[in-house]
C-alpha positions as CSV (number, residue, x, y, z in Angstrom):
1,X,23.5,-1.6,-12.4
2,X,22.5,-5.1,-14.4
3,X,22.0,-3.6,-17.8
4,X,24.4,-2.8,-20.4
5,X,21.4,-0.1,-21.3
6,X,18.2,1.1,-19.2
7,X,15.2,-1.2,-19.6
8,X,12.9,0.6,-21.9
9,X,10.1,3.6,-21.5
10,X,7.2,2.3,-19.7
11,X,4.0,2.3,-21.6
12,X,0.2,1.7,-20.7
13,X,-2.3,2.7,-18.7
14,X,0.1,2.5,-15.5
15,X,2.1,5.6,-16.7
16,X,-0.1,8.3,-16.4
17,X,0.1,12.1,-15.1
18,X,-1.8,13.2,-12.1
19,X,-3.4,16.3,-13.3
20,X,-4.9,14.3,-16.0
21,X,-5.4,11.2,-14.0
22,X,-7.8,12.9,-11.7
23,X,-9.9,14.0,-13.8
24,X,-11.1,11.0,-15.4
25,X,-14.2,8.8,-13.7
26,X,-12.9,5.0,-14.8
27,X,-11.0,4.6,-11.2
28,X,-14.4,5.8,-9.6
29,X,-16.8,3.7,-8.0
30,X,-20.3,3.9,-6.3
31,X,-22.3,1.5,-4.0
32,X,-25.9,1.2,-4.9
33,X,-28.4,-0.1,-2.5
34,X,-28.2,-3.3,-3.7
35,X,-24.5,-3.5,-3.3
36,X,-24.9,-2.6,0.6
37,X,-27.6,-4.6,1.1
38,X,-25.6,-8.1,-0.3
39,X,-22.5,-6.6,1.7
40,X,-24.1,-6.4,5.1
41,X,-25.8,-9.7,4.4
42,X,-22.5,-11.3,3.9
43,X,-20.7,-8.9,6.4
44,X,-23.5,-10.5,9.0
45,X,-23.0,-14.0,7.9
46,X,-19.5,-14.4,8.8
47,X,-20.1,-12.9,11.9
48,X,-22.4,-15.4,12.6
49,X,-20.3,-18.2,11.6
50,X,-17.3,-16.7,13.6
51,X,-16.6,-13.5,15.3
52,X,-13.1,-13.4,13.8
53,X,-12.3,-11.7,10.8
54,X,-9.0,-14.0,10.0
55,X,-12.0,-16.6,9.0
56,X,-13.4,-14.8,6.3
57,X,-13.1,-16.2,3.1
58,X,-13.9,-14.9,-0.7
59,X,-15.8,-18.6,-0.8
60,X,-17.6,-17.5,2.5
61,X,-17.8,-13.6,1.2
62,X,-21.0,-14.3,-1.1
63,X,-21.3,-11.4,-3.2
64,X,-23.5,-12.5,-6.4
65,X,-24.0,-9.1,-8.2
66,X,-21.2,-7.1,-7.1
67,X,-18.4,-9.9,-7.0
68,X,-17.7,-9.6,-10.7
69,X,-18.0,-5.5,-10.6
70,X,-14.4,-6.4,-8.1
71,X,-13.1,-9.0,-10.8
72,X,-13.0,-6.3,-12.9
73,X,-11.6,-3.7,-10.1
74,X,-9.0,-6.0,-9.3
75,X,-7.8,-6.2,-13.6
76,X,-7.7,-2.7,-13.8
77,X,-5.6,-2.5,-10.2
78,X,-3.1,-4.9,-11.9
79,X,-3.1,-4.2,-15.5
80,X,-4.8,-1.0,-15.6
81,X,-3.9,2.7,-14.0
82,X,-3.2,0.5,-10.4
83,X,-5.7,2.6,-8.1
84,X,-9.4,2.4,-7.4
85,X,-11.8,4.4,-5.2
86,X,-14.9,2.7,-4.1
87,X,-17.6,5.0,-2.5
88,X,-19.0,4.6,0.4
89,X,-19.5,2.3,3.0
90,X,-21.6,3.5,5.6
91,X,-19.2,3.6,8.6
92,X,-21.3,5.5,10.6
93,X,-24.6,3.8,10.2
94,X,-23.2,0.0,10.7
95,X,-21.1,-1.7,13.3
96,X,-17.4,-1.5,13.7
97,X,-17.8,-5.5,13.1
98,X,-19.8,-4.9,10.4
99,X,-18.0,-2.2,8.5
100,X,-15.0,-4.3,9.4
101,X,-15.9,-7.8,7.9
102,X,-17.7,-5.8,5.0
103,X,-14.2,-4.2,4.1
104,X,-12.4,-7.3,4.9
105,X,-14.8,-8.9,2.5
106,X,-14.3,-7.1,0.0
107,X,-10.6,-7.6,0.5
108,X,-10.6,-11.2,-0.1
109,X,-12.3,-10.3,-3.7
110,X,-8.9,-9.1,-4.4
111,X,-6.5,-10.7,-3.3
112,X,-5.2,-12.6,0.4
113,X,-4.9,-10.3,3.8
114,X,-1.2,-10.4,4.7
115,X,0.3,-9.2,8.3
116,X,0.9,-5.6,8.3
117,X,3.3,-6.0,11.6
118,X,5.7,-7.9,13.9
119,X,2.2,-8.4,15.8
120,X,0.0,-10.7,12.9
121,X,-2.2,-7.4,12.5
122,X,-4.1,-8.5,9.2
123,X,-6.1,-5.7,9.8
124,X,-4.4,-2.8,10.5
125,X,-5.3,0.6,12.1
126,X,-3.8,3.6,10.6
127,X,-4.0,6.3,13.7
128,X,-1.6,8.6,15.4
129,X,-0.6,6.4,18.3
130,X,1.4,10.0,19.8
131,X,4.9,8.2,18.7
132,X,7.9,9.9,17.5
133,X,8.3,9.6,13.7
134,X,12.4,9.8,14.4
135,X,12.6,6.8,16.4
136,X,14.2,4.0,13.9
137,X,12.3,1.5,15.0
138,X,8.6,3.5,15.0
139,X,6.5,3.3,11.6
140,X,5.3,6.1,10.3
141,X,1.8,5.4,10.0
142,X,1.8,5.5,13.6
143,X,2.1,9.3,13.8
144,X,0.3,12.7,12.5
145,X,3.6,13.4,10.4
146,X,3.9,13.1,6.6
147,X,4.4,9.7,5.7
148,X,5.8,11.4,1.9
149,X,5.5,9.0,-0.9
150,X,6.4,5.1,-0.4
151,X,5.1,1.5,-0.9
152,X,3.8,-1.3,1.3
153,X,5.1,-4.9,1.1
154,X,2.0,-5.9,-0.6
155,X,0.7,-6.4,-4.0
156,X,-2.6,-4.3,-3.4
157,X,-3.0,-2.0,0.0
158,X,-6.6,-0.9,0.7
159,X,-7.6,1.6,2.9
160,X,-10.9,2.5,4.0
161,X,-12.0,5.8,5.9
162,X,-13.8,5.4,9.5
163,X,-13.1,9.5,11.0
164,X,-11.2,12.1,9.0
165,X,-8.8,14.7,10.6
166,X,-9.6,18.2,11.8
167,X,-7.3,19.4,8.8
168,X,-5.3,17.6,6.6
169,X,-4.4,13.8,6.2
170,X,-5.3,14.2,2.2
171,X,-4.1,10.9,0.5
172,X,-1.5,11.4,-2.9
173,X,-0.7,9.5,-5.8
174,X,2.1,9.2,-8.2
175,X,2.6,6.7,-10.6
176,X,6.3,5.1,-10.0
177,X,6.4,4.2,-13.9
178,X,5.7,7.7,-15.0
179,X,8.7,8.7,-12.3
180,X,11.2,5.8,-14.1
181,X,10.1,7.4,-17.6
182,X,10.9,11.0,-16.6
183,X,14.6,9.9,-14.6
184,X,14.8,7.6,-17.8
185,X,15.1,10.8,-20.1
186,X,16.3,13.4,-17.7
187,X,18.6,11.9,-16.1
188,X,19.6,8.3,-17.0
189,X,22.9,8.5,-14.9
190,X,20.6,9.0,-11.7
191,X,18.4,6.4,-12.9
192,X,20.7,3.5,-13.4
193,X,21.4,4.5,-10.0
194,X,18.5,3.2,-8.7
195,X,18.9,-0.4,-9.9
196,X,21.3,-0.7,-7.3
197,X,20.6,-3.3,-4.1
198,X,19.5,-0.2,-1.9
199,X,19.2,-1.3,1.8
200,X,16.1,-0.4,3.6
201,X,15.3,-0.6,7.1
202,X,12.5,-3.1,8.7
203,X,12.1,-0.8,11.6
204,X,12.8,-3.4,14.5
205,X,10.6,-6.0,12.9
206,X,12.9,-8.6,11.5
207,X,11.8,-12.4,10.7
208,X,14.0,-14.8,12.2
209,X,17.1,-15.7,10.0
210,X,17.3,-12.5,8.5
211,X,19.0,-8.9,8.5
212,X,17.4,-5.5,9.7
213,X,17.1,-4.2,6.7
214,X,16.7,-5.5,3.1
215,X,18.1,-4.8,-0.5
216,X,16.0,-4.4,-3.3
217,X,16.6,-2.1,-6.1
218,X,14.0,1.0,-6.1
219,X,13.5,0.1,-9.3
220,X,13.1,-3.8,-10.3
221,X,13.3,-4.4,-13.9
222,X,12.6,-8.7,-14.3
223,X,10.4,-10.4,-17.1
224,X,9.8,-7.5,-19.5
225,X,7.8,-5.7,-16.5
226,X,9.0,-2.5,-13.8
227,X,8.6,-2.6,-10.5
228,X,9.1,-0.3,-7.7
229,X,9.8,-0.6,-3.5
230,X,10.6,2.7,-1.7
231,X,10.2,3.9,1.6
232,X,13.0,6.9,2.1
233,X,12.8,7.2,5.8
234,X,13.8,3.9,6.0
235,X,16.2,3.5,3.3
236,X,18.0,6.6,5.0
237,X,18.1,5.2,8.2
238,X,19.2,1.6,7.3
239,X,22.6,3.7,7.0
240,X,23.0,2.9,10.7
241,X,24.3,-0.6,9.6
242,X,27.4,-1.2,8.8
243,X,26.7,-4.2,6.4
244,X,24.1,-2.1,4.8
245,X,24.8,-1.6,1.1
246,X,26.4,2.0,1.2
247,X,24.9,4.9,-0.3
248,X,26.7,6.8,-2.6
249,X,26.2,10.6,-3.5
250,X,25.3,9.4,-6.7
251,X,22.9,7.3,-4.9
252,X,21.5,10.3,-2.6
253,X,21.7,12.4,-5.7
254,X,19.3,10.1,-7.4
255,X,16.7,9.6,-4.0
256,X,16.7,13.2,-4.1
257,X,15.8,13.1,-7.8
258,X,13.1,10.3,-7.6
259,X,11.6,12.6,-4.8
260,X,11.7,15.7,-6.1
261,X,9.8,14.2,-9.0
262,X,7.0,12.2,-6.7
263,X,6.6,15.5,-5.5
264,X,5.8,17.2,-8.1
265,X,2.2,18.8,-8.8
266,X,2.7,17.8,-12.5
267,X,2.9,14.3,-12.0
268,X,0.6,13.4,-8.7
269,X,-2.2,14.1,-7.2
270,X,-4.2,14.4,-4.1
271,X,-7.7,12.9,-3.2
272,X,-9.5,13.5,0.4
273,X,-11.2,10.0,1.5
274,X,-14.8,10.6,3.2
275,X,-15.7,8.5,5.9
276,X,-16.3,5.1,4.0
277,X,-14.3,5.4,1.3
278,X,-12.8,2.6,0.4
279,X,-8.7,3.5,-1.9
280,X,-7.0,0.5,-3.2
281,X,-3.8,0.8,-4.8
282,X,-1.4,-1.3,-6.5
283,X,1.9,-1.2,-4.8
284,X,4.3,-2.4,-7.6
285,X,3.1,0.6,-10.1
286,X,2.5,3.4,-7.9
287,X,3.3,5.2,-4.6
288,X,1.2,6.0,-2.3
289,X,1.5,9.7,0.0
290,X,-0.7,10.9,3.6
291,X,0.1,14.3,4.4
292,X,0.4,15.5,7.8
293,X,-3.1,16.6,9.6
294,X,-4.2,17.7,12.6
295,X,-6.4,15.9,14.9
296,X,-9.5,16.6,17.0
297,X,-8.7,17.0,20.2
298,X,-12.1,14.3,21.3
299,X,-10.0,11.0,21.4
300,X,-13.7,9.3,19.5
301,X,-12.7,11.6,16.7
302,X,-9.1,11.0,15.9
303,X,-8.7,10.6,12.1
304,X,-8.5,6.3,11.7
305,X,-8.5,4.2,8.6
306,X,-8.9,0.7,8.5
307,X,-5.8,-1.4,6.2
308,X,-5.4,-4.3,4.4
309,X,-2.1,-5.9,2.9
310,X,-3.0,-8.3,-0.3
311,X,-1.7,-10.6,-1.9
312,X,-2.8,-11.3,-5.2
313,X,-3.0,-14.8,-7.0
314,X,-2.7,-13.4,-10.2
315,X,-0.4,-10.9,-9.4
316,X,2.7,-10.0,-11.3
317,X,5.6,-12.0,-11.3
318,X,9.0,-10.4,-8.9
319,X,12.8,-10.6,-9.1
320,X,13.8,-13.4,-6.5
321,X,15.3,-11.0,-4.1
322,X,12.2,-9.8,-3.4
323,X,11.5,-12.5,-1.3
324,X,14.0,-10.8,1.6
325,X,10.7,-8.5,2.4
326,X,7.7,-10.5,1.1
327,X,8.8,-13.9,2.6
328,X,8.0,-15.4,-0.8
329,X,7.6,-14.5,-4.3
330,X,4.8,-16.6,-5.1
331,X,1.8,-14.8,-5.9
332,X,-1.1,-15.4,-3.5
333,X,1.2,-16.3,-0.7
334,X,3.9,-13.4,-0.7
335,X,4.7,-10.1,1.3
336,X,3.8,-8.4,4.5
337,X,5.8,-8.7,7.5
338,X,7.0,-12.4,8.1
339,X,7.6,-13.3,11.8
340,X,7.5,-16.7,13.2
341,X,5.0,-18.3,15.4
342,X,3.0,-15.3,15.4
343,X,-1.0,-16.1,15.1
344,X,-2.2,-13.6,12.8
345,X,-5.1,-11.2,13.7
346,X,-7.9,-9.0,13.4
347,X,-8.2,-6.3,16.1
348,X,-11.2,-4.1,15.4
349,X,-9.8,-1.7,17.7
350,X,-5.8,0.1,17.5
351,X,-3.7,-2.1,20.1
């Protein structure tokens, strides 16, 4: 641990319980007609101008009445209670293009698309792709299985809704402050803990120069502000290294701990996107859950959401180690996964 004593209790509008979270409308948000009709305008536009997403930009995004609606979206994602739900693209009604560039659109009101994978993907396809969740070097997203309760190496994921699943597939929330507050008084031991250099696995996809796996404290305390990475799968499995920072029991005790308390119904909660639902989420405050589900058997209706990886230019500021995952610390130009001469991408369809 860095401190001679634990940073301090978290306090704000990021540190909230679930039960009571949920019930409040502020992080709820409604198209109107007007919105739709200047999103598939702008949507159409670009498509015009280029068929590839990658070319969209907020300058070329023109969204007069519903741009500064997202300004204020994107403050409260930051500096607020870090999660948004906008309602409700019609998926079914337009394009994939179109419901594609309109998301993507929207994206670039918030922040820059950053590659989700070893492939460029700036526009990722969360589906069960019928891999097995135990194989180190498969992600998670890529299955039906729990993904339990992590972060993405971005300052704001988004998600939007194109098919749900038969049964399940429910989206959860926790806020990662709130779980630092409670381990701060409960059990400061397993805490400190925490501010260790845990090693976490990349999963295969490693940027030239670097190890499989990177260290990062779960818990980042650097210029008065707390932030959080976590991904337990793959901290657990970047034990396969030998030049991975050990874990301790003190260190399992406290994973367990930190778990125990994401999952708990006291602090979280759970939300069901519709088709077109657009979640956003700020990755640095909270952590982010999919349960498992089970999927139609008709391949045209597999559960599939649509993702995008931002980066923020007036993001937060992180510790300089963070840079091992997001490539860079520098807001507007930092995280997702960093592979060389790779020509990043949009594919509207899962390859």
């Amino acid at each position: 641990m860095r401190f001679a004593a634990l940073p301090p209790k978290i306090e704000g509008p990021s540190a909230w319980l679930g039960p009571e979270e949920s019930t409040k409308q502020h992080w709820q948000y409604e198209l109107t007609d007007d919105d739709l009709a200047e999103l598939e305008q702008a949507a159409t536009h670009c498509l015009t101008v280029s068929p590839d997403l990658t070319q969209i930009q907020r300058s070329s995004f023109l969204l007069p009445t519903l741009a500064p609606r997202l300004a204020a979206i994107h403050k409260s994602l930051l500096q607020g209670c870090g999660f948004a739900l906008i309602r409700a693209l019609p998926v079914r009604q337009w394009s994939r293009e179109v419901a594609a560039a309109a998301f993507y659109g929207i994206g670039t009101h918030l922040g820059h698309p950053r590659p989700q994978n070893s492939k460029g993907h700036v526009l990722g396809h969360v589906i069960d792709m019928g891999l097995d969740a135990t194989d180190p070097n498969v992600r998670i997203y890529q299955t039906h299985e729990r993904q339990t309760f992590h972060t993405d190496s971005s300052d704001i994921v988004g998600l939007v809704c194109l098919q749900q699943a038969k049964a399940g597939g429910d989206s959860a929330l926790v806020s990662s402050n709130t779980l630092y507050n409670k381990m701060r008084a409960d059990h400061p031991h397993l805490a400190a803990a925490l501010f260790d250099p845990i090693a976490t696995d990349r999963r295969g996809e490693v940027p030239a120069g670097q190890k499989p796996f990177f260290e990062i404290p779960v818990f980042s305390w650097y210029q008065g502000l707390m932030s959080t990475i976590y991904q337990r799968q793959y901290i657990d499995s970047a034990q396969r290294f030998e030049d991975a920072f050990r874990l301790t029991p003190l260190h399992v005790e406290a994973l367990d701990c930190f778990d125990a308390l994401a999952n708990s119904a006291d602090l979280n909660f759970l939300m069901r996107l519709e088709a077109g639902d657009m979640q956003f989420v700020h990755n640095h405050t909270l952590l982010h859950d999919r349960t498992a589900f089970e999927d139609w058997n008709d391949p045209t209706r597999r559960r599939h959401l649509l993702r995008l990886w931002l980066s923020s230019p007036a993001a937060r500021p992180l510790a300089p180690e963070w840079a091992q995952r997001y490539g860079s610390v520098e807001p507007g130009f930092r995280g997702g996964v960093m592979m060389p001469a790779t020509a990043w991408q949009a594919p509207l369809n899962p390859v």
